[in-house]
MIFI-418753 format. One line per 4 residues: number of its first residue (from 1); their letters; for each residue x, y, z of N, C-alpha, C. Coordinates in Angstrom, 3 decimals. Example, Ala and Ser with C-alpha at 12.3 -4.5 7.8 and 13.67 -1.06 7.14 Angstrom:
2
1> AS> 13.190:-5.690:7.800:12.300:-4.500:7.800:13.200:-3.300:7.800  12.850:-2.250:7.080:13.670:-1.060:7.140:12.900:0.030:7.870 $
end
This chain:
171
1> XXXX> -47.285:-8.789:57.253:-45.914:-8.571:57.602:-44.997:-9.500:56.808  -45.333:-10.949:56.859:-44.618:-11.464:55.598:-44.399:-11.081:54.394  -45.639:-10.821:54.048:-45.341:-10.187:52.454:-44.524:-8.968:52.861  -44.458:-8.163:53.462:-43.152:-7.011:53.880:-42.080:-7.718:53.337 $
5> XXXX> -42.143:-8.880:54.535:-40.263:-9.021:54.422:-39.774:-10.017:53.114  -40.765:-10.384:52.346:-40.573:-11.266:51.070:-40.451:-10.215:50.202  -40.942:-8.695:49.789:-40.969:-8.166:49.120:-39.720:-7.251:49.082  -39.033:-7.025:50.769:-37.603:-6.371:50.653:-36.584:-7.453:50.411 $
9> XXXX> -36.898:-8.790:50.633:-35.527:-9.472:50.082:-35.920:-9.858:48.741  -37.125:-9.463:48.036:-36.775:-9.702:46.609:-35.887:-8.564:46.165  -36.419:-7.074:46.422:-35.386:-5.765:46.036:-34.118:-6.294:46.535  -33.871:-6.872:47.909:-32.528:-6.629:47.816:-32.074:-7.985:47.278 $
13> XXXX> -32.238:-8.662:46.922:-31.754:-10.326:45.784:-31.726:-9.034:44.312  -32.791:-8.084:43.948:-32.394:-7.573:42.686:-31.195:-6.690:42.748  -31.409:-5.785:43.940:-30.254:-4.939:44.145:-28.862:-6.047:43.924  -28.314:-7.146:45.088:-27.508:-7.279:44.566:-27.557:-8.428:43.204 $
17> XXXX> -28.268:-8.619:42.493:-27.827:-8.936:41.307:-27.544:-8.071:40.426  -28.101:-6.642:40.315:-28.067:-5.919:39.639:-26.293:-5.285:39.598  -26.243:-5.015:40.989:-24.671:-4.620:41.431:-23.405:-5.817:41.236  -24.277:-7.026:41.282:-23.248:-8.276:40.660:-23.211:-8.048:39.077 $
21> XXXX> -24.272:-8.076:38.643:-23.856:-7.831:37.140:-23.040:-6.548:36.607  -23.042:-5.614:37.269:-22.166:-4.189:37.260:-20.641:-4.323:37.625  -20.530:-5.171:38.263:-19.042:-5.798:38.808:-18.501:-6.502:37.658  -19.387:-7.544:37.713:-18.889:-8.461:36.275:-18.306:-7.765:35.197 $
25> XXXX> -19.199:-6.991:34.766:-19.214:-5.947:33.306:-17.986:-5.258:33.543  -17.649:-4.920:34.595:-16.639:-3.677:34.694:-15.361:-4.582:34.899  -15.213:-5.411:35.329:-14.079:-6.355:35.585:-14.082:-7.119:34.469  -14.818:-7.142:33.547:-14.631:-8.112:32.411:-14.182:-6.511:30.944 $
29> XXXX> -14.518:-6.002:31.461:-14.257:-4.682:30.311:-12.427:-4.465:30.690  -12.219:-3.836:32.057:-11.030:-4.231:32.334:-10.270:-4.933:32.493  -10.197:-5.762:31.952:-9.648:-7.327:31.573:-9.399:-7.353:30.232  -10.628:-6.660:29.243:-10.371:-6.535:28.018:-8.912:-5.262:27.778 $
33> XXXX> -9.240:-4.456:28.714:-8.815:-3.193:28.055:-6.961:-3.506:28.678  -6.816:-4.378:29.577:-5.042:-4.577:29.624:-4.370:-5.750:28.944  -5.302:-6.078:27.932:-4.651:-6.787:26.825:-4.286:-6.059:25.789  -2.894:-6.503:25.534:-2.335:-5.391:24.367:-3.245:-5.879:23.098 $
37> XXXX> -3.301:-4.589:22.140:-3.760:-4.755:21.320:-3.510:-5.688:20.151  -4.013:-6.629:18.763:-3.670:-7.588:18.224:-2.712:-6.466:17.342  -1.581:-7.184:16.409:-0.610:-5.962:15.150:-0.858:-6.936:14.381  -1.034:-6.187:13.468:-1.269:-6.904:11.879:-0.386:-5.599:10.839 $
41> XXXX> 0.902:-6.527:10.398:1.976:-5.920:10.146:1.792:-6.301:8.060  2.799:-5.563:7.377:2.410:-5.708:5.969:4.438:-5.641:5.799  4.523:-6.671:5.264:6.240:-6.560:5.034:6.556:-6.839:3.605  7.955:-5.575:2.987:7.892:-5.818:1.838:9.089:-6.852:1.976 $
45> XXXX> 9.050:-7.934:1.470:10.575:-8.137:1.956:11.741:-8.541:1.082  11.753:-7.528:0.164:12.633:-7.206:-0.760:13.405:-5.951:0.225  12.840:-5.080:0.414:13.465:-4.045:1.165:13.603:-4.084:2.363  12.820:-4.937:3.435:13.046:-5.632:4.293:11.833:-4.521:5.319 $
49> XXXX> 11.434:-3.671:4.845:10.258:-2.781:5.988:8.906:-3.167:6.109  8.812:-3.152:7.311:7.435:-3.708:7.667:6.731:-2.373:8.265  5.325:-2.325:8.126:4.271:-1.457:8.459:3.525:-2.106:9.364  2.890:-1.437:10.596:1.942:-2.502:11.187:0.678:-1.610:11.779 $
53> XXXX> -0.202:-2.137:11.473:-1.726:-1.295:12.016:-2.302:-1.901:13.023  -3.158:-0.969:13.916:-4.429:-1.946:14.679:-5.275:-2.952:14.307  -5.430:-3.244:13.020:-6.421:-3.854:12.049:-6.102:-4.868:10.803  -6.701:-5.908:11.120:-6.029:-6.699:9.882:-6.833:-5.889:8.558 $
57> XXXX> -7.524:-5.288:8.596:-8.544:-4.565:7.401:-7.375:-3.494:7.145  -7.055:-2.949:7.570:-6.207:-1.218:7.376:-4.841:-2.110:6.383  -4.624:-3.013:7.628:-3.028:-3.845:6.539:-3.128:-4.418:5.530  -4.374:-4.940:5.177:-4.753:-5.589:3.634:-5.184:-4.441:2.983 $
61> XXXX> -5.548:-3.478:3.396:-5.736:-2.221:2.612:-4.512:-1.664:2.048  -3.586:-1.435:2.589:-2.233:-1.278:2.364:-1.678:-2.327:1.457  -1.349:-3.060:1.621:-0.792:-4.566:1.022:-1.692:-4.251:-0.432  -2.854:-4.664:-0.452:-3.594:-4.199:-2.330:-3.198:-3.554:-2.420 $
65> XXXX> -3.303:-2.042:-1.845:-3.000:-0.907:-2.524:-1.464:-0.887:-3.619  -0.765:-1.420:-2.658:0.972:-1.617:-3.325:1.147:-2.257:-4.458  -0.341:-3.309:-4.565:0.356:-4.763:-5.568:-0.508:-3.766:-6.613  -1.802:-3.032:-6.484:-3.082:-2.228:-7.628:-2.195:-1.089:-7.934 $
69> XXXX> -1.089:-0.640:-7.322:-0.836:0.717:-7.839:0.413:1.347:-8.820  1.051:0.314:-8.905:1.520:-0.063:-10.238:1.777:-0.288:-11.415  0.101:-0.750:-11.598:-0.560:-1.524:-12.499:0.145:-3.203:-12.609  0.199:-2.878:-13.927:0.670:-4.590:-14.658:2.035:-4.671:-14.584 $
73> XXXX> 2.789:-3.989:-14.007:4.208:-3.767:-13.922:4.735:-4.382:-12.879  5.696:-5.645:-12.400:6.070:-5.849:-11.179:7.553:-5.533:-10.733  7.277:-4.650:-9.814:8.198:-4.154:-9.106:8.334:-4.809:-7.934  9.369:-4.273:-7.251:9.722:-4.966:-5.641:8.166:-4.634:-4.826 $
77> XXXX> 7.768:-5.631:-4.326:6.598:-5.548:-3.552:5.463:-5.129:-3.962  5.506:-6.419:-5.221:4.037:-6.016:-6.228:3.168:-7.036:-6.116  3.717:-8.214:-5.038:2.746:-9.234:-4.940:2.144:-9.846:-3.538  1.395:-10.189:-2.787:1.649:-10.319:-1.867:1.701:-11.954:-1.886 $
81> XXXX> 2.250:-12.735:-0.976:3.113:-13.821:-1.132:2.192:-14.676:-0.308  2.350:-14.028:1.081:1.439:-15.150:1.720:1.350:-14.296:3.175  -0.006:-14.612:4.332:-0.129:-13.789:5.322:-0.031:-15.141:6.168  0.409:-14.763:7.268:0.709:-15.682:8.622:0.064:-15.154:9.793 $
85> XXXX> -0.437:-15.964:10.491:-1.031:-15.601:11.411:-0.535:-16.445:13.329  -0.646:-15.313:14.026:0.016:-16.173:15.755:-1.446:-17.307:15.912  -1.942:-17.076:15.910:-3.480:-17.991:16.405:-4.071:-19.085:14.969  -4.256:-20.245:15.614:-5.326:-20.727:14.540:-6.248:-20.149:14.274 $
89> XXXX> -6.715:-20.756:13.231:-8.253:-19.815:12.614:-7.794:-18.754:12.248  -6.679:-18.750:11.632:-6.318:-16.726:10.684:-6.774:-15.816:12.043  -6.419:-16.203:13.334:-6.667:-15.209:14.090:-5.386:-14.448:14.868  -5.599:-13.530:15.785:-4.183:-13.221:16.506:-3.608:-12.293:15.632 $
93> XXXX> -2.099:-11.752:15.608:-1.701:-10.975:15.320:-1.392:-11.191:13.938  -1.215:-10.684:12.299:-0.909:-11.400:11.486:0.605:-10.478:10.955  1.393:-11.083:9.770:2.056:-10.506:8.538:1.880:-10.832:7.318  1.628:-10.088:6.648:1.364:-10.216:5.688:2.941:-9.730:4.904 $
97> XXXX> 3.204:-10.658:3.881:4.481:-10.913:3.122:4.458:-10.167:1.280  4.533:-9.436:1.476:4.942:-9.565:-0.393:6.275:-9.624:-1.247  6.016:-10.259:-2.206:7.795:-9.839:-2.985:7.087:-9.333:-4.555  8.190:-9.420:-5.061:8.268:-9.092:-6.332:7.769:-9.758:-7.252 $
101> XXXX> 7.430:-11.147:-7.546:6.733:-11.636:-8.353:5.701:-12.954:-8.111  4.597:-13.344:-8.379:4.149:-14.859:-8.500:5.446:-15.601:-8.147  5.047:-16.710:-7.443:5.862:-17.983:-7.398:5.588:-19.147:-8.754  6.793:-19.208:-9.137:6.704:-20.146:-10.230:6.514:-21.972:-9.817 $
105> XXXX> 5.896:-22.446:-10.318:5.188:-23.792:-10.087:6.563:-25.029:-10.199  7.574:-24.636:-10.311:8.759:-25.464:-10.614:9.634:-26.155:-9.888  8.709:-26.593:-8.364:9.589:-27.215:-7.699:10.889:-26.721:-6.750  10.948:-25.615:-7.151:12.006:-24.962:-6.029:11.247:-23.339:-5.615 $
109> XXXX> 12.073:-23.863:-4.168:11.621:-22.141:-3.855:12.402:-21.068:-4.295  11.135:-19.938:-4.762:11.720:-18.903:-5.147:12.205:-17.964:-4.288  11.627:-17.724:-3.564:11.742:-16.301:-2.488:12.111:-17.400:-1.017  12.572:-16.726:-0.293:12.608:-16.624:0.820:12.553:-15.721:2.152 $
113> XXXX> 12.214:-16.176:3.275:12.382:-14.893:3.927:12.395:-15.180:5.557  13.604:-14.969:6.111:13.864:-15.223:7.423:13.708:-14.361:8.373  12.236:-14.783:9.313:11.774:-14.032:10.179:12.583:-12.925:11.290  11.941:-11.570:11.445:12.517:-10.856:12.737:11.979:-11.351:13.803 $
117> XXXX> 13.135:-11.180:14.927:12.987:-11.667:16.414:11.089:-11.263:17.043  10.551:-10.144:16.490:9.341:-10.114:16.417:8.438:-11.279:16.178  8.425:-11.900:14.630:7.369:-13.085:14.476:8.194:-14.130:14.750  9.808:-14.925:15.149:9.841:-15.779:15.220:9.374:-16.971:15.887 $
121> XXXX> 8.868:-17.992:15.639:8.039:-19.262:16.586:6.743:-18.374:17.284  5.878:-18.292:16.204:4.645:-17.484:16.343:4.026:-18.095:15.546  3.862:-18.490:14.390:2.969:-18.389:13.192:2.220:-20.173:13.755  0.545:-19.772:13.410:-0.171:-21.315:13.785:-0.997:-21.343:12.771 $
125> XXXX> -1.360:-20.175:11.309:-2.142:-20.425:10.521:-1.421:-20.118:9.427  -1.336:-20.310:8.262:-0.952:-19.760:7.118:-1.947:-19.014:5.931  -1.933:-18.400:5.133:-2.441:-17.924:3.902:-1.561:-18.068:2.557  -1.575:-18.942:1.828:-0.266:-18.521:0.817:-1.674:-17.402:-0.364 $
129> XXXX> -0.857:-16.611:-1.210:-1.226:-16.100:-1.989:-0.446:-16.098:-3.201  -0.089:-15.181:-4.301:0.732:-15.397:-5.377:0.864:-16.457:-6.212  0.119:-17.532:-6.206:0.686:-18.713:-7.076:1.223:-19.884:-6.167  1.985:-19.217:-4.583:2.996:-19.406:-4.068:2.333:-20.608:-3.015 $
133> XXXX> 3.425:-21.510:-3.000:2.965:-22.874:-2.059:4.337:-22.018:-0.772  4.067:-22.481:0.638:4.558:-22.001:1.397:4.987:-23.304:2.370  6.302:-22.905:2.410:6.672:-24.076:3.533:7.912:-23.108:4.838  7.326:-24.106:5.638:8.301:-23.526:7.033:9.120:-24.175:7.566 $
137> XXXX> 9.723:-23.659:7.923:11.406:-23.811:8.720:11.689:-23.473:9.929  12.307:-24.288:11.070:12.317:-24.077:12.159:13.933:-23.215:12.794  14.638:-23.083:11.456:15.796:-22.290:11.289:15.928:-20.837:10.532  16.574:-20.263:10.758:16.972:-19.498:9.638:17.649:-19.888:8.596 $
141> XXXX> 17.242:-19.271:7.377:18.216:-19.769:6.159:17.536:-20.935:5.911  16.113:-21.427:5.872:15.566:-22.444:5.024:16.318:-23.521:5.876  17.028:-23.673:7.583:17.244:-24.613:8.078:16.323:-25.553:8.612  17.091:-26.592:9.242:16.180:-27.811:9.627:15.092:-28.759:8.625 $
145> XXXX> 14.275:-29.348:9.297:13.155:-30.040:8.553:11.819:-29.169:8.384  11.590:-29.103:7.598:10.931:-28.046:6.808:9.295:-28.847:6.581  7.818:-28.294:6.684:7.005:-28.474:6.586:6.025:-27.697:5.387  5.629:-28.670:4.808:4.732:-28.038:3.590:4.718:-28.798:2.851 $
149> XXXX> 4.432:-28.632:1.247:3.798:-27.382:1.112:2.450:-27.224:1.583  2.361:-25.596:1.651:0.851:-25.088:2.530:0.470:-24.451:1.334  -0.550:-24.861:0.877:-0.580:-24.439:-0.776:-2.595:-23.715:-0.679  -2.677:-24.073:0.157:-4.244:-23.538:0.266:-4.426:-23.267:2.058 $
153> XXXX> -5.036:-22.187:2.311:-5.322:-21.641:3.176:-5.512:-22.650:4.340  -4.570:-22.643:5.688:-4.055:-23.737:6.171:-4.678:-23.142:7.644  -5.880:-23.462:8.644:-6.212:-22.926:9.913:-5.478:-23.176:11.093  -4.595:-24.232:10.578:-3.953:-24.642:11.507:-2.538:-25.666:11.584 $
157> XXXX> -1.391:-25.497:11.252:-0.415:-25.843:10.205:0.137:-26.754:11.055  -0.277:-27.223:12.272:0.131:-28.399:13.054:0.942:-28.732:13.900  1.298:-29.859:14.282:2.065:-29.629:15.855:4.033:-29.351:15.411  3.974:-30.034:14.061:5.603:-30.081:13.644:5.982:-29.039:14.015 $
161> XXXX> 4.844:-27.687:13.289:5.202:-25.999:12.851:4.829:-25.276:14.159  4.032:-25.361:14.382:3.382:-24.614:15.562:3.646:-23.886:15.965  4.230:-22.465:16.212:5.440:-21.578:17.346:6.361:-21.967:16.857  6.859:-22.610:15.588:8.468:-23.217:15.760:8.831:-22.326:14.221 $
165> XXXX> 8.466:-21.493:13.899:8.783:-21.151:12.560:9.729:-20.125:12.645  11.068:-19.896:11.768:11.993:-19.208:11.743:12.000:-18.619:10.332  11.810:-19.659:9.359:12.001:-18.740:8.207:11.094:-19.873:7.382  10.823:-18.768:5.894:9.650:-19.233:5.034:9.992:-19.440:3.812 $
169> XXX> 9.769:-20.320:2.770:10.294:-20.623:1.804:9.157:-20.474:0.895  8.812:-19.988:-0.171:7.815:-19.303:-1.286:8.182:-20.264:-2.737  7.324:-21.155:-2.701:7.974:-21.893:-4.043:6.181:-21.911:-5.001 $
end
């Protein structure tokens, strides 16, 4: 008779673990599924339009495609400049930036570009690309005290910048 009743509270210790782990799974799936999805946006910003996909893969697909299809010719939004990202570690939602040419090595910035109410005081990683050293601004219009240059792929651009970025300076 013991072994009876040791052998139904092992089934039922499996039953409910089995039904605990089914809970878990389903409450952890729905948990996933009412988080909005990450945007990974591609902006020309010469013309000022931005594109944005489910996928940072689909938006760098886009972004080459613009700077390869050209050829050797640079037109408005033939380069891409530099990608920003909400999360350290290049993670989170990103934009990716292009203009019209390489940044020239000369000490001043060339391009600029003052964020929409969308990415402002978001950005925690940087990417520069183009040549281009990247520094940030906690204003619009290249205002305030300005951090950089971010000249090589930056995971985490620090407590100055953090959420505080308004506009970007491309030198």
């Amino acid at each position: 008779m013991a072994i009876r009743i040791m052998h139904r509270n092992r089934l039922t210790g499996v039953a409910l673990a089995v039904t605990t782990g089914l809970f878990c799974t389903v409450s952890a799936q729905s948990a996933g599924a009412d988080e909005p999805a990450a945007r990974h946006c591609v902006l020309d910003a010469s013309t000022g339009k931005q594109r944005c996909f489910d996928t940072f893969t689909a938006a760098m697909d886009l972004a080459k495609a613009r700077t390869t299809a050209k050829g050797d010719t640079a037109a408005a939004g033939d380069v891409i400049q530099g990608t920003f990202f909400t999360d350290p570690g290049f993670s989170g939602d990103s934009l990716t930036i292009s203009g019209p040419s390489l940044c020239e090595k000369d000490g001043w910035v060339n391009w600029q570009y003052d964020l929409g109410d969308d990415w402002k005081n978001r950005i925690s990683s940087v990417q520069p690309w183009g040549n281009c050293a990247i520094w940030l601004y906690p204003e619009p219009g290249l205002g305030g005290d300005r951090d950089g240059p971010f000249d090589e792929n930056t995971a985490d651009v620090g407590q100055m910048m953090n959420d505080r970025t308004q506009s970007i300076g491309f030198s």
